[in-house]
PABAFI-724421 format. One record per residue (C-alpha): residue number from 1; residue in three letters; x negated, y, z. Coordinates in Angstrom, 3 decimals, always signed. Example, Ala and Ser with C-alpha at 12.3 -4.5 7.8 and 13.67 -1.06 7.14 Angstrom:
residues 2
(1 "ALA" (-12.300 -4.500 +7.800)) (2 "SER" (-13.670 -1.060 +7.140)) 
END
This chain:
residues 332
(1 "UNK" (-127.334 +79.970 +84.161)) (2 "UNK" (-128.168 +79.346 +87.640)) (3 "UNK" (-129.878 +82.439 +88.672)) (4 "UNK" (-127.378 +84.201 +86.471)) (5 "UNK" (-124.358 +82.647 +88.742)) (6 "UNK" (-126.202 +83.359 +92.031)) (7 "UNK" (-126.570 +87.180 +90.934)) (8 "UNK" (-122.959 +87.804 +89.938)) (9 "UNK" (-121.874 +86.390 +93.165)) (10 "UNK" (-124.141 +89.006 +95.323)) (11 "UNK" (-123.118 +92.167 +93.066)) (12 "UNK" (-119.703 +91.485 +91.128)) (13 "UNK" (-116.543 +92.879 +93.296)) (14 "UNK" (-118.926 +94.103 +95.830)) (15 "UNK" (-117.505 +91.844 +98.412)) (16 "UNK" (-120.150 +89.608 +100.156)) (17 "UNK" (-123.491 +89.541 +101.280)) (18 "UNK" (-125.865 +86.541 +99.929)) (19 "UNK" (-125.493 +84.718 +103.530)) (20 "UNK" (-121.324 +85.255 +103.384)) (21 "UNK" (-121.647 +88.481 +105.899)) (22 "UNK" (-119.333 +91.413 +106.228)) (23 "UNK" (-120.778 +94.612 +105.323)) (24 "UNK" (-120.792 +97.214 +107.547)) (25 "UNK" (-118.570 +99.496 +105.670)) (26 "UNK" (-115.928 +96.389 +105.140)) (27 "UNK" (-116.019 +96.096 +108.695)) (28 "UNK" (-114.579 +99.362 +109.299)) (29 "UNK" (-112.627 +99.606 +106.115)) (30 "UNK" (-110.120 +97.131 +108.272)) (31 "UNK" (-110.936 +99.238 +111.392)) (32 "UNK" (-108.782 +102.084 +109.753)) (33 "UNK" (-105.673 +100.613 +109.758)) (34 "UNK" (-106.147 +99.479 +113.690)) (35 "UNK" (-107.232 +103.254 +114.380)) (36 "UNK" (-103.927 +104.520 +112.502)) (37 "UNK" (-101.731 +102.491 +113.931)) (38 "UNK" (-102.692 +104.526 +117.304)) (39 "UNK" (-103.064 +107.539 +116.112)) (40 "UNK" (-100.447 +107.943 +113.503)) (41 "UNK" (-96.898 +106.165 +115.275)) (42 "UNK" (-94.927 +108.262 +113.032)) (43 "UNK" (-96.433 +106.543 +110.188)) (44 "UNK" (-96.141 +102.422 +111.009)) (45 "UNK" (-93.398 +101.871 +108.961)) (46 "UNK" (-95.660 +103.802 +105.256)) (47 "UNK" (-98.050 +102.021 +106.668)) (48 "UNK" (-96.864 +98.446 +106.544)) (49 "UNK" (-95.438 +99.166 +103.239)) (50 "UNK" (-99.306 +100.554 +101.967)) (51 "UNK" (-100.646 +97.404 +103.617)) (52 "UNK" (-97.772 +94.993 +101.544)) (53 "UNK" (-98.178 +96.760 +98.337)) (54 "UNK" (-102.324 +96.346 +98.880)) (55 "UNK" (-101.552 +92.826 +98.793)) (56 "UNK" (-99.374 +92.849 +95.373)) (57 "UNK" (-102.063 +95.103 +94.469)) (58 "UNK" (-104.659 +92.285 +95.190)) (59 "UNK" (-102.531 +89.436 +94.042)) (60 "UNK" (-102.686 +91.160 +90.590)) (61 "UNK" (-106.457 +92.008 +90.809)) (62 "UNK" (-106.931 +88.138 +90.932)) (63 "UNK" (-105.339 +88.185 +86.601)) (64 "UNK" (-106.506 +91.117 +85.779)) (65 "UNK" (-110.039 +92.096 +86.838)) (66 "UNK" (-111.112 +88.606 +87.445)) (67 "UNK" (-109.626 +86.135 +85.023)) (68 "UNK" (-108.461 +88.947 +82.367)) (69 "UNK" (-104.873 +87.880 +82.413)) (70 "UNK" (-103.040 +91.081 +81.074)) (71 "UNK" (-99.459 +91.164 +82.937)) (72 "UNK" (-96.624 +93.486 +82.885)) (73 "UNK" (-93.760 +91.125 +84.780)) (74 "UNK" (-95.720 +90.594 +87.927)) (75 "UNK" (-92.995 +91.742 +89.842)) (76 "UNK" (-91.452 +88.671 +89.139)) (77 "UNK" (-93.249 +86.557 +91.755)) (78 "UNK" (-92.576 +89.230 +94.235)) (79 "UNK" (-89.357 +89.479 +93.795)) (80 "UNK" (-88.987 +85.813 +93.978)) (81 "UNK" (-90.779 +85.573 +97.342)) (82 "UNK" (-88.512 +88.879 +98.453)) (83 "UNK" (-85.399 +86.607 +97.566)) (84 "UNK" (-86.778 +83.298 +98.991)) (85 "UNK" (-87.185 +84.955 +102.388)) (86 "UNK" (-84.147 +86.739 +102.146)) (87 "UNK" (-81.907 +84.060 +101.306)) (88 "UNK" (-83.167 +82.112 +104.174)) (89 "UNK" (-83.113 +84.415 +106.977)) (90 "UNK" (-79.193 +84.872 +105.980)) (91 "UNK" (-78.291 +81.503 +105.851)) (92 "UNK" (-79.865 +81.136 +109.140)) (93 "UNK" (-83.442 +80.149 +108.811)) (94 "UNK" (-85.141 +83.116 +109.596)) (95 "UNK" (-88.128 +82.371 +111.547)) (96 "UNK" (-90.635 +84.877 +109.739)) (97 "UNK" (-93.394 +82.509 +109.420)) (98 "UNK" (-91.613 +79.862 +108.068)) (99 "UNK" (-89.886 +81.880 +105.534)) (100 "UNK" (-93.292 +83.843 +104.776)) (101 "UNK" (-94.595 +80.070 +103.722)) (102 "UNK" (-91.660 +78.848 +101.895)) (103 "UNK" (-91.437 +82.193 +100.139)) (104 "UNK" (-95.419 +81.558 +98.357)) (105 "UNK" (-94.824 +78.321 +97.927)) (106 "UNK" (-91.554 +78.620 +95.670)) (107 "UNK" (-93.240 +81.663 +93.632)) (108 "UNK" (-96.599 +79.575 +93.531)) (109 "UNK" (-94.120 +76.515 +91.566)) (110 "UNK" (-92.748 +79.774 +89.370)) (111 "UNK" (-96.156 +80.803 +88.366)) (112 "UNK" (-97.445 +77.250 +87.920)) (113 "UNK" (-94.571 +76.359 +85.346)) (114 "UNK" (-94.757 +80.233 +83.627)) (115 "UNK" (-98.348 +79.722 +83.717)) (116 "UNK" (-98.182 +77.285 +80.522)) (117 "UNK" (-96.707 +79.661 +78.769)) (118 "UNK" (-99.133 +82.432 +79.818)) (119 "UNK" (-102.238 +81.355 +79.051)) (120 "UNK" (-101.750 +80.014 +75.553)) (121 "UNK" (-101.506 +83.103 +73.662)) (122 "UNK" (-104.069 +86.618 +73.410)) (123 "UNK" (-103.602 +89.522 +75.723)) (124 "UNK" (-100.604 +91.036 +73.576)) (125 "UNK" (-98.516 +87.448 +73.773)) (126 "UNK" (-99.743 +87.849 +77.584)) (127 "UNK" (-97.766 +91.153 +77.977)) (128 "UNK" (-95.067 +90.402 +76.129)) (129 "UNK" (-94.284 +87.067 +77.873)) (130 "UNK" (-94.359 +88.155 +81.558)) (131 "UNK" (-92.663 +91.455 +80.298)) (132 "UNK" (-89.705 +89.075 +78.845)) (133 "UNK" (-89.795 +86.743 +82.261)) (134 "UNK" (-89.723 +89.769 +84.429)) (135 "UNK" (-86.876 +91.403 +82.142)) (136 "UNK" (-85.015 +87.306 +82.575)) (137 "UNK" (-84.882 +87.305 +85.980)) (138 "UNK" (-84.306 +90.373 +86.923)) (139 "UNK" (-81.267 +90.367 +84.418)) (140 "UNK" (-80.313 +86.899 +85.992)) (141 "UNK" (-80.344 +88.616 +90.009)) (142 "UNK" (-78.120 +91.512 +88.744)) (143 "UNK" (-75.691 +88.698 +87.036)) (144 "UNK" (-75.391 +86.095 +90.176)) (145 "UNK" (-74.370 +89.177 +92.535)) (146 "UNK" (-72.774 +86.724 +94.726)) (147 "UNK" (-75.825 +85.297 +95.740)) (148 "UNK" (-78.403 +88.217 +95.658)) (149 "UNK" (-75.983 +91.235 +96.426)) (150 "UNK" (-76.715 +92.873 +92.476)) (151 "UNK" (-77.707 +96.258 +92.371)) (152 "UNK" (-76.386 +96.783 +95.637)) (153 "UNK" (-79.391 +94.422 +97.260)) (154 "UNK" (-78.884 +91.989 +100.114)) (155 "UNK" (-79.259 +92.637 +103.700)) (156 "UNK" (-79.870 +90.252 +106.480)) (157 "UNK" (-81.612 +90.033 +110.039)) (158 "UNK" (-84.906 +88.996 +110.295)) (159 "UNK" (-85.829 +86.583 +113.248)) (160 "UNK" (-88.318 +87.331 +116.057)) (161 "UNK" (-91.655 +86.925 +115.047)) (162 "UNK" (-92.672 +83.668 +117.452)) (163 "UNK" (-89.320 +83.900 +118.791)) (164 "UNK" (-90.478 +86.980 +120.966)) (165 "UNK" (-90.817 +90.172 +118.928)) (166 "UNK" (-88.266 +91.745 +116.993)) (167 "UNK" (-88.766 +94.244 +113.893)) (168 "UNK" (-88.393 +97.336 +115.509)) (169 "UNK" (-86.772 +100.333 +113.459)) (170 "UNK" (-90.458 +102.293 +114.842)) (171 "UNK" (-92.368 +99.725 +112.658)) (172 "UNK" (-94.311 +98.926 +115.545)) (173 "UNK" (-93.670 +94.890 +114.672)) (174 "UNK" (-93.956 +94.811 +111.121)) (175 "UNK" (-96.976 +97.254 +110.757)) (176 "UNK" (-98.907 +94.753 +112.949)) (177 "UNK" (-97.445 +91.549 +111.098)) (178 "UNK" (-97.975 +93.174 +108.330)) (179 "UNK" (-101.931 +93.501 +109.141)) (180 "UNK" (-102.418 +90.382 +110.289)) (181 "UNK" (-101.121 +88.408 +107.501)) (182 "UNK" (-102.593 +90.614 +104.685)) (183 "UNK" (-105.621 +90.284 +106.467)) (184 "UNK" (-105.919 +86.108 +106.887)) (185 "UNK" (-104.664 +86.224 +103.094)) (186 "UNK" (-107.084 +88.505 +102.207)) (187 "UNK" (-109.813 +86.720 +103.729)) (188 "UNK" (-109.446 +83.436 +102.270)) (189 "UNK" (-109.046 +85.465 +98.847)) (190 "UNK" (-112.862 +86.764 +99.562)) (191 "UNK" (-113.723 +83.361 +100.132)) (192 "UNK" (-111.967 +82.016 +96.827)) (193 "UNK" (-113.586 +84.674 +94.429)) (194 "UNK" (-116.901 +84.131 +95.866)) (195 "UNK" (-116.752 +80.427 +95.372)) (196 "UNK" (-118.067 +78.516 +92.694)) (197 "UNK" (-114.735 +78.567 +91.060)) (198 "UNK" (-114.703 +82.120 +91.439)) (199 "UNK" (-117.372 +82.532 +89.506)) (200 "UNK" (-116.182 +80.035 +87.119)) (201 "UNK" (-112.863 +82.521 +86.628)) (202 "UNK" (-114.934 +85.393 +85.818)) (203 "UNK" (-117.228 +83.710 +83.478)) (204 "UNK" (-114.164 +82.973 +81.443)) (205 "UNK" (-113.182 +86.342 +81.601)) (206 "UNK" (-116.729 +87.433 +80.669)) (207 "UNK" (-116.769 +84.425 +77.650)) (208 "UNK" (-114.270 +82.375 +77.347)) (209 "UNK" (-115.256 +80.473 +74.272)) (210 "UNK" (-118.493 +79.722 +75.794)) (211 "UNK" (-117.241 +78.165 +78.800)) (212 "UNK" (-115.594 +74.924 +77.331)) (213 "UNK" (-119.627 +74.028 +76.402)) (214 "UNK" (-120.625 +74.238 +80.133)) (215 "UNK" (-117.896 +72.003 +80.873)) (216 "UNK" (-115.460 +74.296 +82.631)) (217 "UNK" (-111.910 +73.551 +81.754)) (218 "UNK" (-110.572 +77.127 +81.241)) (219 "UNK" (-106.833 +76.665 +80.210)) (220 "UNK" (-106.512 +74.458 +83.465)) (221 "UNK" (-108.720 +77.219 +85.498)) (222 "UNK" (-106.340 +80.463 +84.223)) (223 "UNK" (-103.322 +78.004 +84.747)) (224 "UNK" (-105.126 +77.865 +88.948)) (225 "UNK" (-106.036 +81.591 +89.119)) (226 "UNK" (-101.969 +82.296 +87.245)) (227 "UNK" (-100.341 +80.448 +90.726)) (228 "UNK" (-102.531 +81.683 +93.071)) (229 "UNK" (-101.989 +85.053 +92.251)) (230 "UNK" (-98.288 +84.464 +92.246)) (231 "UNK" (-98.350 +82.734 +95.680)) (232 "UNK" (-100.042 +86.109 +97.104)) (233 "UNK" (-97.312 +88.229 +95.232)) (234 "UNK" (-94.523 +86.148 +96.190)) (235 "UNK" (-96.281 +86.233 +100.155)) (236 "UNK" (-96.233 +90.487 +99.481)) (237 "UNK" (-92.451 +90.388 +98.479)) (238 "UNK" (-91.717 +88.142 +101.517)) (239 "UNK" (-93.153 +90.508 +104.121)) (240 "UNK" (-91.621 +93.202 +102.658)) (241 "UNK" (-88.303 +91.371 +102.698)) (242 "UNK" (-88.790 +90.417 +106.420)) (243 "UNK" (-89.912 +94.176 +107.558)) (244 "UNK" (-87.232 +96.076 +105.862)) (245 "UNK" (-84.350 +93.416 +106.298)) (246 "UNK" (-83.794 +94.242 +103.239)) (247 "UNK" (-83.786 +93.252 +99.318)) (248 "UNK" (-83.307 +95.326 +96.103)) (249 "UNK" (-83.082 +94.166 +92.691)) (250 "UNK" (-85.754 +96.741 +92.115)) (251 "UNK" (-88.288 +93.719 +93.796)) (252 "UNK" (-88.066 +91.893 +90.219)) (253 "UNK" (-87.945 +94.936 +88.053)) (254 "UNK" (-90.517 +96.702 +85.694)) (255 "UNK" (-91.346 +99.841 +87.156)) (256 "UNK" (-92.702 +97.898 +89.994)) (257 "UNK" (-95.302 +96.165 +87.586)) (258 "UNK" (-95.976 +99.224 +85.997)) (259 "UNK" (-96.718 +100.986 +89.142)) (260 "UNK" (-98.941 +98.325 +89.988)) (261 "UNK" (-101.036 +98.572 +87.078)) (262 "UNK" (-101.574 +102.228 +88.294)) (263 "UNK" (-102.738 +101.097 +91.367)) (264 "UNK" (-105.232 +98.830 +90.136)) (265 "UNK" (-106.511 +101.293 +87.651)) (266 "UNK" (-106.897 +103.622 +90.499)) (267 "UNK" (-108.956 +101.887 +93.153)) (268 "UNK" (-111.076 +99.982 +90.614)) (269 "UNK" (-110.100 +96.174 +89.202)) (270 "UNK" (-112.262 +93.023 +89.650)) (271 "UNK" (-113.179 +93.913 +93.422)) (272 "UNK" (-110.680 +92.908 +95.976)) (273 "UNK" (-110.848 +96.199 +97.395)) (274 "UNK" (-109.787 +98.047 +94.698)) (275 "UNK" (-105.957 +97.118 +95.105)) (276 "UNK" (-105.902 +97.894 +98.585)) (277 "UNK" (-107.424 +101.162 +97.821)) (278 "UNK" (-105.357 +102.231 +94.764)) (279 "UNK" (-102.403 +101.433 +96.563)) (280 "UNK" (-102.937 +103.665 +100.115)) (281 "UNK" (-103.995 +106.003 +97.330)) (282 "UNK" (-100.984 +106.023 +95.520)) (283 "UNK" (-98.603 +105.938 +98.247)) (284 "UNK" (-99.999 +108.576 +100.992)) (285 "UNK" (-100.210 +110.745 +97.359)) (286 "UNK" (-96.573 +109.771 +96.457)) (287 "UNK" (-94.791 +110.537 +100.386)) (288 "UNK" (-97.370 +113.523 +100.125)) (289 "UNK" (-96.552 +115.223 +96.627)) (290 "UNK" (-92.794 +113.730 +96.815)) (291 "UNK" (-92.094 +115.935 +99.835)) (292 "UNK" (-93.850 +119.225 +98.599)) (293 "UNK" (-92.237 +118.786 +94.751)) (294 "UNK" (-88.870 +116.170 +95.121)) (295 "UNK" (-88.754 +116.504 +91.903)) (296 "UNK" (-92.134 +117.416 +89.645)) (297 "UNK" (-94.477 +114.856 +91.738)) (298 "UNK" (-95.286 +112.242 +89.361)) (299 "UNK" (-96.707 +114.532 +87.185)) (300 "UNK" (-99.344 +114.879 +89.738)) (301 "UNK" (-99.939 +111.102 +90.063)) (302 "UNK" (-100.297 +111.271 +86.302)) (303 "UNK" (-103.059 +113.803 +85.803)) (304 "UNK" (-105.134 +112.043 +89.233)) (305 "UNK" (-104.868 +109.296 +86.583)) (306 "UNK" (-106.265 +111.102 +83.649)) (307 "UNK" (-109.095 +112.213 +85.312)) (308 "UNK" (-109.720 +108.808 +87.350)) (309 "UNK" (-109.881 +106.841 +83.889)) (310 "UNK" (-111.783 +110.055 +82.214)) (311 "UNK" (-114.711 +110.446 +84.867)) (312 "UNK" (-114.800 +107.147 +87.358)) (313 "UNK" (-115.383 +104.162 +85.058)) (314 "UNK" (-113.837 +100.886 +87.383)) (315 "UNK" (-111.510 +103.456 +89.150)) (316 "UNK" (-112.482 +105.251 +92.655)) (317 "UNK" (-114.920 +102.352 +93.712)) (318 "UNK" (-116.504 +102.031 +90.581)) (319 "UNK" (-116.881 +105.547 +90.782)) (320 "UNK" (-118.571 +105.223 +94.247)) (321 "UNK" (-120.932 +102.356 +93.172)) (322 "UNK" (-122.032 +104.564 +89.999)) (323 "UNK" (-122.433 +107.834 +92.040)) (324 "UNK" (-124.428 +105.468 +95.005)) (325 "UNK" (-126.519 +103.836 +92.266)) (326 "UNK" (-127.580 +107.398 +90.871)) (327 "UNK" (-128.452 +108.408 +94.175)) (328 "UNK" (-130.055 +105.531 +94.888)) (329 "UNK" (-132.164 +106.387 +91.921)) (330 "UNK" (-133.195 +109.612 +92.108)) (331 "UNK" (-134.748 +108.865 +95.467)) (332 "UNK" (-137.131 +106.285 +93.877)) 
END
């Protein structure tokens, strides 16, 4: 069990070296951003918005392709933390920070109490639940207009970031807040699946019903994995909040989870990566396609879909790690 723990932390997710060390090509992988930011200014403001939607991306990665929790209302916790941080910043506590912590704290408590209800049931009563929660509150925003603006979304100003820099219309500001925070999130993420309980998460996934006789208490480690995960969305929906100065009810609604799901299934689930990946993926391909066909673009998105599911088992970097291992032997 031992040896078999020590391997899956060295090859599952392809995110670590034995020793902890970043690879080379993770290295610069987090380069590219920094490069773009230079070298593409008409882009910061896509490119905060790929970088916040890599994080949702990743927040769902952490229930899906680690501990197997099936979720279509995901949105919820992002919407929550887009709400939290709005509704601060216009009733006058709008330090970004502040509000950025608040923000994954209150959706952490949301997924914490939901999460009870989440991991009792099978992977259908999983779908249908956070489908129904996402469906509640987003039904319950539209309702109390008077506090979240309805359909017509809430506006506010966002406070200087360290009382010095203000979001800029350029998204000079936000694309570099936006960095650093998905970064230092990200980070301690790589840590956490790495970690003993990590590996404890995907075991479950792997066999749950052989992991009570080891001693690990899975209902209690899915109920962890559930808030985490809706900390980092609610953290995504908070900087997103803060950089546009802006939420819509579309934060809490389906589409949003469903589009997610996409993203996953594009980069490749249960490897960090992936969800940053599918995401820049789908949204370069979305501004790109969008502004050659307005109106014909998804269609597009959908067969890159088809033939991502048909021909790159784990998405684009599962693809990459079969095509590398194939290589790899035919060499030897």
């Amino acid at each position: 069990m031992t040896a078999n723990v020590g391997v899956a932390a060295t090859t599952t997710g392809g995110a670590r070296l034995p020793d902890g060390r970043w690879r080379p090509l993770e290295i610069a992988f987090w380069l590219l951003p920094v490069v773009a930011f230079f070298a593409l200014p008409d882009y910061r403001v896509l490119g905060s918005q790929v970088l916040i939607t890599g994080l949702f991306a990743v927040s769902l990665d952490l229930l899906l392709g680690y501990a197997g929790i099936v979720s279509l209302g995901h949105a919820a916790f992002f919407g929550i933390g887009a709400y939290t941080a709005g509704l601060l910043a216009k009733n006058g506590f709008n330090e970004p920070i502040s509000g950025l912590l608040v923000a994954a704290m209150v959706a952490a408590a949301a997924g914490y109490l939901l999460s009870f209800l989440v991991v009792r049931g099978g992977d259908l009563t999983r779908l249908m639940v956070t489908l129904g929660i996402g469906l509640m509150l987003w039904e319950g925003a539209n309702k109390a207009a008077f506090i979240t603006g309805g359909v017509d979304g809430m506006s506010f100003s966002a406070g200087k970031l360290f009382g010095t820099w203000s979001f800029d219309i350029g998204g000079r500001v936000a694309f570099l807040y936006a960095l650093a925070v998905v970064f230092l999130v990200f980070v301690l993420l790589r840590r956490l699946v790495n970690s003993p309980f990590g590996l404890s998460i995907r075991g479950i996934r792997e066999g749950g019903k052989r992991m009570p006789g080891i001693g690990a208490p899975v209902a209690k480690r899915l109920r962890t994995i559930f808030t985490i995960g809706a900390a980092v969305a609610g953290i995504a929906g908070a900087l997103l909040a803060q950089t546009t100065q802006f939420v819509g009810i579309d934060t809490l609604g389906f589409p949003r989870s469903a589009e997610l799901l996409v993203m996953l299934v594009l980069g490749g689930a249960g490897r960090l990566y992936g969800g940053l990946v599918g995401a820049a993926l789908f949204m370069i391909a979305q501004d790109y396609l969008s502004g050659i066909d307005p109106v014909y673009w998804e269609f597009w998105i959908g067969f890159f879909l088809v033939v991502i599911v048909l021909f790159a088992r784990g998405g684009i970097l599962g693809g990459l790690e079969a095509l590398r291992a194939r290589l790899t032997t035919g060499k030897r």
